[in-house]
C-alpha positions as CSV (number, residue, x, y, z in Angstrom):
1,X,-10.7,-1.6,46.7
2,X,-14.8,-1.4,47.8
3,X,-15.4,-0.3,51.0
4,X,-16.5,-3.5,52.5
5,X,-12.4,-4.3,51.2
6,X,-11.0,-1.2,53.3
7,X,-13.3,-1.6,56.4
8,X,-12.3,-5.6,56.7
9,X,-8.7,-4.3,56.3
10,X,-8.9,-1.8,58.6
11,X,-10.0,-4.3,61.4
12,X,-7.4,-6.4,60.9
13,X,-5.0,-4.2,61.0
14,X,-5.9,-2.8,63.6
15,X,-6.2,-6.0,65.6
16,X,-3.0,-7.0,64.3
17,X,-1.0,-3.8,65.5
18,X,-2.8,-4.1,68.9
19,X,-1.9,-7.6,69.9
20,X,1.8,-6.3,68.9
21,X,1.7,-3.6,71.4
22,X,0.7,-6.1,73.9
23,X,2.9,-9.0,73.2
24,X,5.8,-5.9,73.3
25,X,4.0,-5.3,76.7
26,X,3.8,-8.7,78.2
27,X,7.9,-8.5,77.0
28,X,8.8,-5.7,78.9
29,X,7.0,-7.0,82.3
30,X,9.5,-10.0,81.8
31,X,12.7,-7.7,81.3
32,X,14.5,-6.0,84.5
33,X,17.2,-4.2,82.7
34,X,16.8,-3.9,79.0
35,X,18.1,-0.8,77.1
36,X,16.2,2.6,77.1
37,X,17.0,3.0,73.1
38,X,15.9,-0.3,72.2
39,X,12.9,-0.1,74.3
40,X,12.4,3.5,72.6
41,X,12.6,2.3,69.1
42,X,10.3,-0.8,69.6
43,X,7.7,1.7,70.9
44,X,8.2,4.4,68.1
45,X,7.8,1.6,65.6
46,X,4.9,0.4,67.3
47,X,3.4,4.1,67.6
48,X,4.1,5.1,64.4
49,X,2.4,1.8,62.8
50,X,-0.8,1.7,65.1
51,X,-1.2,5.4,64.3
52,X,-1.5,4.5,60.3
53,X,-3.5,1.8,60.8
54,X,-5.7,4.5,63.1
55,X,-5.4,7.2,59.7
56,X,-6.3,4.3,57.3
57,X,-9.5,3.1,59.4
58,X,-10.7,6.9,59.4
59,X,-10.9,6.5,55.6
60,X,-12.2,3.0,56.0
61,X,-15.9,4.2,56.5
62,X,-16.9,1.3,58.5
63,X,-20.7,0.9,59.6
64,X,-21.1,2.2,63.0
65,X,-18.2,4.9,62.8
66,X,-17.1,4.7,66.8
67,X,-13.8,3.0,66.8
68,X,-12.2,5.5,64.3
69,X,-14.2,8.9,65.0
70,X,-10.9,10.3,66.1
71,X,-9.0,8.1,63.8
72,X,-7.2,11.2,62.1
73,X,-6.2,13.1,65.1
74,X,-4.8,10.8,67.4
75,X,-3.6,8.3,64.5
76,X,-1.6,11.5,63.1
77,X,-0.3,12.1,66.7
78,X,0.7,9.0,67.4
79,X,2.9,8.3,64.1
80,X,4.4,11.7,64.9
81,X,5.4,10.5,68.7
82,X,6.4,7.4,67.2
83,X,8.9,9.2,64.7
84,X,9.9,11.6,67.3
85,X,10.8,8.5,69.8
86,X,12.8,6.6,67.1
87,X,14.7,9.2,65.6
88,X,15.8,10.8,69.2
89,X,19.0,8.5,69.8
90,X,19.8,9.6,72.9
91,X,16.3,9.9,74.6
92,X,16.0,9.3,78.4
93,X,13.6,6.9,80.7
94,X,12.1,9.9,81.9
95,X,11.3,11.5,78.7
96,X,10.0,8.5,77.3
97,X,7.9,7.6,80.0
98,X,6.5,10.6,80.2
99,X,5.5,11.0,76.0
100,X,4.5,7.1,76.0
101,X,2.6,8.4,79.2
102,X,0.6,11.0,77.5
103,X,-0.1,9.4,74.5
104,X,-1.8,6.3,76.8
105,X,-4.1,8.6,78.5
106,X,-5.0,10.5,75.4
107,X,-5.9,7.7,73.8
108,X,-7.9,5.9,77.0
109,X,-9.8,9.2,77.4
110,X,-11.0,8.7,73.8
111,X,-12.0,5.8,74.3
112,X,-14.0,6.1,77.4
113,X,-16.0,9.2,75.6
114,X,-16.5,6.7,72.6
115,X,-17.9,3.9,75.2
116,X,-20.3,6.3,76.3
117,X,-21.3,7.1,72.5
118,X,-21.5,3.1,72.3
119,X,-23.9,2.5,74.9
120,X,-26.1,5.1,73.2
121,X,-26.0,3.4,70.0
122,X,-27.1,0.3,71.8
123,X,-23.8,-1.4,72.0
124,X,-24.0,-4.2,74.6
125,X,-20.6,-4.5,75.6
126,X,-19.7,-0.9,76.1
127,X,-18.9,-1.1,79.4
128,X,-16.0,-3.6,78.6
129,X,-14.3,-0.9,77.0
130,X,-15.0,2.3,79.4
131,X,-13.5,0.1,82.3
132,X,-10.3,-1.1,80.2
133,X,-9.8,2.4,79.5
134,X,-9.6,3.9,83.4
135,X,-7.1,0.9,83.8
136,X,-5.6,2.1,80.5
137,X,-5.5,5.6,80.9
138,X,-4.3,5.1,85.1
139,X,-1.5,2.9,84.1
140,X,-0.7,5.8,81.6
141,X,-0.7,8.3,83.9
142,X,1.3,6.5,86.3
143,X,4.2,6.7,83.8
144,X,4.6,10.2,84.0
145,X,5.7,11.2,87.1
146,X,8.7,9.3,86.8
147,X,10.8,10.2,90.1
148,X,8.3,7.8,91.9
149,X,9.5,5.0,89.8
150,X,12.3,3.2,90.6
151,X,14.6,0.5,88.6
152,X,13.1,-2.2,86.7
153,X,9.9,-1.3,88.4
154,X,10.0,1.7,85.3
155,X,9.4,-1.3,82.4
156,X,7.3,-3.2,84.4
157,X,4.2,-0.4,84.7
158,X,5.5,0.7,81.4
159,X,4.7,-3.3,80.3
160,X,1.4,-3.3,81.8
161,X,0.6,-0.1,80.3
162,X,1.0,-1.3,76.7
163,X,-0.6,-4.7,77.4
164,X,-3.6,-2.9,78.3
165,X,-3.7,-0.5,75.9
166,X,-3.7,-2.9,73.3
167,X,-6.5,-5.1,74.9
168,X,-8.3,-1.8,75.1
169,X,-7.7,-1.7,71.7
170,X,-8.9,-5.4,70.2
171,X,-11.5,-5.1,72.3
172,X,-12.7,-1.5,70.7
173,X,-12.0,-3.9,67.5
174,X,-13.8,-6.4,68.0
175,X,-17.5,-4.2,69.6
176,X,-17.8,-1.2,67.3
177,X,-16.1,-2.2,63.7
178,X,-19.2,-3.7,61.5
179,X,-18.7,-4.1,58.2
180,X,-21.3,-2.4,55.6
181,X,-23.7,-5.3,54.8
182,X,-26.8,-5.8,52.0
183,X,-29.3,-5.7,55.2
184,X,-27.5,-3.1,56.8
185,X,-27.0,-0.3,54.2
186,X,-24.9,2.3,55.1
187,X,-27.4,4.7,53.9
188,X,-30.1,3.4,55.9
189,X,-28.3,3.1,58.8
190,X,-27.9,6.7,58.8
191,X,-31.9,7.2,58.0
192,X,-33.1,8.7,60.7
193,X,-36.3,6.2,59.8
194,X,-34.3,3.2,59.8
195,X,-34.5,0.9,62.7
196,X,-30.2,0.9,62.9
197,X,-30.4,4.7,62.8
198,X,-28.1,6.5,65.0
């Protein structure tokens, strides 16, 4: 596979996995009761496949290397989370709020340093994705102290935490992937000469 191959697949798959977490989202705003270990498992399957498609884009070598700069670390956390969450059977709304929780904010906070580092590349749209991720990352937060949740009220910020998360995430997707291109050469992108350096 060439790298224009593994960066096109990267994308996609990362697009792909993101519109799942929010169509899982916009699910869970529409439930009032559903089970903890079913919501759980959805979530650690979700978790666990986002975070490989997050390892696979780090290899992926795409053009502008922003959306995956921290690829490895958080993709390798979150497929561990994600494992952790489906094989716990008897996990408990607190527990999970407060892991699905942390792993929102981590990855919001990510994404608001990488904004910056888009704007600084020249990236129009940066500002799209440093606002979507302080809704991101306060949604997230807002999961963990869990006392001040009541009821279906739980899955419903838990919902809207995912559904932004993922739109966070297509629109990261859809900015800062490029693919490498004849008229944009990876090694003169890189030039400090070139007129795309960094």
């Amino acid at each position: 596979m060439n790298n224009l191959s593994r960066v096109r697949t990267a994308k996609y798959m990362y697009i792909f996995f993101s519109v799942c977490i929010c169509i899982y989202g916009g699910l869970l705003l529409f439930q009032h009761e559903p089970s903890v270990q079913r919501v759980a498992s959805g979530i650690g399957l979700l978790l666990t496949l986002y975070g490989c498609s997050k390892i696979w884009g780090y290899f992926s070598r795409d053009l502008y290397r922003l959306a995956f700069q921290h690829g490895m670390a958080t993709g390798i956390f979150a497929v561990a989370v994600g494992i952790f969450v489906v094989l716990i059977k008897t996990i408990s709304a607190e527990k999970l709020c407060i892991i699905l929780g942390l792993t929102i904010v981590m990855d919001a906070l990510t994404r608001i340093e990488m904004s910056l580092d888009a704007k600084a590349f020249g990236i129009s749209g940066w500002w799209l994705i440093f606002v979507t991720g302080i809704v991101s990352g306060t949604l997230g937060f807002l999961l963990i102290p869990r006392p001040f949740l009541f009821g279906s009220g739980m899955f419903s910020v838990t919902g809207a935490a995912l559904l932004t998360e993922g739109i966070l995430n297509i629109i990261t997707a859809a900015l800062t992937i490029h693919m490498p291109t004849k008229q944009h050469p990876e090694d003169a992108v890189r030039s400090e000469n070139s007129p795309w350096g960094i």
